[in-house]
Each structure stands twice: as structure tokens, then as C-alpha cells.
C-alpha positions in Angstrom: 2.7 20.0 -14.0 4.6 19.4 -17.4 1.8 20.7 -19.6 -0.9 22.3 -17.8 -3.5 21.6 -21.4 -3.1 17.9 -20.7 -4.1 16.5 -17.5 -2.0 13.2 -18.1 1.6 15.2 -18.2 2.3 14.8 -14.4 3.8 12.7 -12.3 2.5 8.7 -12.6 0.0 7.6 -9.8 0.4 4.2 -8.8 -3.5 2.9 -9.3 -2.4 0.1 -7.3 -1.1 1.8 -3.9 -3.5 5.1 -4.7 -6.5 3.3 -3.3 -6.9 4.7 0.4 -7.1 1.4 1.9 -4.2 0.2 -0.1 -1.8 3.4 0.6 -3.0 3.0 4.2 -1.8 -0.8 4.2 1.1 -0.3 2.6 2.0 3.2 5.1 1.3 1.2 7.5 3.6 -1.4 6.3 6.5 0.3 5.4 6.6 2.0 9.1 6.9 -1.5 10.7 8.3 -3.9 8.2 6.1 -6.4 8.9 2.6 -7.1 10.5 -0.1 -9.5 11.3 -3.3 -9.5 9.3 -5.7 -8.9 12.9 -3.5 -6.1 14.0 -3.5 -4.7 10.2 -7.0 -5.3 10.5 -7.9 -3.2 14.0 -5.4 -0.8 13.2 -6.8 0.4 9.8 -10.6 -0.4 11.2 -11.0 -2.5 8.3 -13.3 -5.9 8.3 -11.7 -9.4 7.6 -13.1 -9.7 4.2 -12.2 -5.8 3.1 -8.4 -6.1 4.6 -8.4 -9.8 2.5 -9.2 -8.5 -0.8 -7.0 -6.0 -0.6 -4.0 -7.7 0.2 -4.8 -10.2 -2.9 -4.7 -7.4 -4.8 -0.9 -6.0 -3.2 0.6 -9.8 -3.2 -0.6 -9.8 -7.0 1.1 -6.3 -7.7 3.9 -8.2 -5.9 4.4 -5.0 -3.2 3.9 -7.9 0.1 4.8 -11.0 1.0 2.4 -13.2 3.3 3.5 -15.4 5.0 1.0 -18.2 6.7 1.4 -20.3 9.5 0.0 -22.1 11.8 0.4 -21.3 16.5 -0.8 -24.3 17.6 -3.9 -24.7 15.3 -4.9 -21.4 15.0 -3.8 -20.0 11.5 -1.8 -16.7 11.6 -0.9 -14.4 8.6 1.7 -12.5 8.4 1.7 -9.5 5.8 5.3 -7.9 4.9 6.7 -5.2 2.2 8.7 -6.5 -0.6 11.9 -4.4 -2.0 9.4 -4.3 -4.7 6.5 -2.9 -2.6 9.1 -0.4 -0.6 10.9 1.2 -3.9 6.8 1.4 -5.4 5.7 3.3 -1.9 8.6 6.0 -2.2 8.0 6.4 -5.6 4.2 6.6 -5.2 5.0 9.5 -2.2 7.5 11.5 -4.1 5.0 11.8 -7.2 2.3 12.8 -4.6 4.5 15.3 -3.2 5.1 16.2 -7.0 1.7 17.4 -7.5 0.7 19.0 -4.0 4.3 20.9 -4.7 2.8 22.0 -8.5 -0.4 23.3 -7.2 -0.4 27.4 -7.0 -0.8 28.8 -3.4 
């Protein structure tokens, strides 16, 4: 790290993606391009209401796009990374790498 008296100095965490449902969403995300919300939510093991919030909270940060439609009547989300959301990720893993890379073996 920069300054090893001030805990601050290093790399800047992403709050946003640095939650491990988030980062898993948005992993998850960048691997595919683009996903539906019930195979987001059995893949990640997360429950309707848990996966919900926390896209809210990526759409907000503007790091997805979802898209909703309807097949036939049934409603059907679709969640997809933004440039915005992909250039965020990749700067989120390099500053993690960052500071696994600064701690002594």
C-alpha cells in the first residue's frame, strides 16, 4: 500500500460491487453478457426478494441494464452489464489484485 500509517492510501474499493452478492452478480454477469433474473437467481442460490434488491441497487449505480418483457403472459427479466458496469468490474478486480499483490508473504 501507498502509506502503510494510513489505512485509506490504497487502492479504491468499489462499496457498490464489494458486497459478495453484488461482486457475485456482477462476475457472474460479465462472464455471460447477459442473463435472466431465475437463472441469476439459482445460480447464485439467492431468493427472489435478495437477488431483487440487489439489482435495484446495481441498475441505480447504473453497472446493469434490465430489461422486462413479457412470453406470453408470464413476465421475464432480463439483467445485462452496462459499458459502465464492465469498465467498474475491471477496475474493482485490478484494485483487488492491488492489495492481495501488497500483502507480505
Amino acid at each position: 500500500m501507498n502509506n502503510s500509517n494510513d489505512p485509506e492510501s490504497g487502492p479504491e474499493i468499489d462499496r457498490v460491487i464489494h458486497e459478495p452478492s453484488r461482486l457475485r452478480i456482477m462476475a457472474q454477469l460479465y462472464v455471460v453478457e447477459s442473463a435472466d433474473f431465475i437463472f441469476l437467481m439459482n445460480q447464485l442460490g439467492l431468493t427472489w426478494g435478495n437477488l431483487s434488491s440487489h439489482m435495484s441497487k446495481l441498475e441505480e449505480a447504473e453497472y446493469i441494464e434490465v430489461q422486462k418483457e413479457f412470453l406470453g403472459k408470464k413476465p421475464h427479466t432480463i439483467l445485462k452489464l452496462t459499458l459502465k458496469g464492465r469498465e467498474a468490474f475491471m477496475k474493482y478486480r485490478n484494485a483487488i489484485e492491488k492489495v492481495l499483490k501488497d500483502i507480505p508473504s
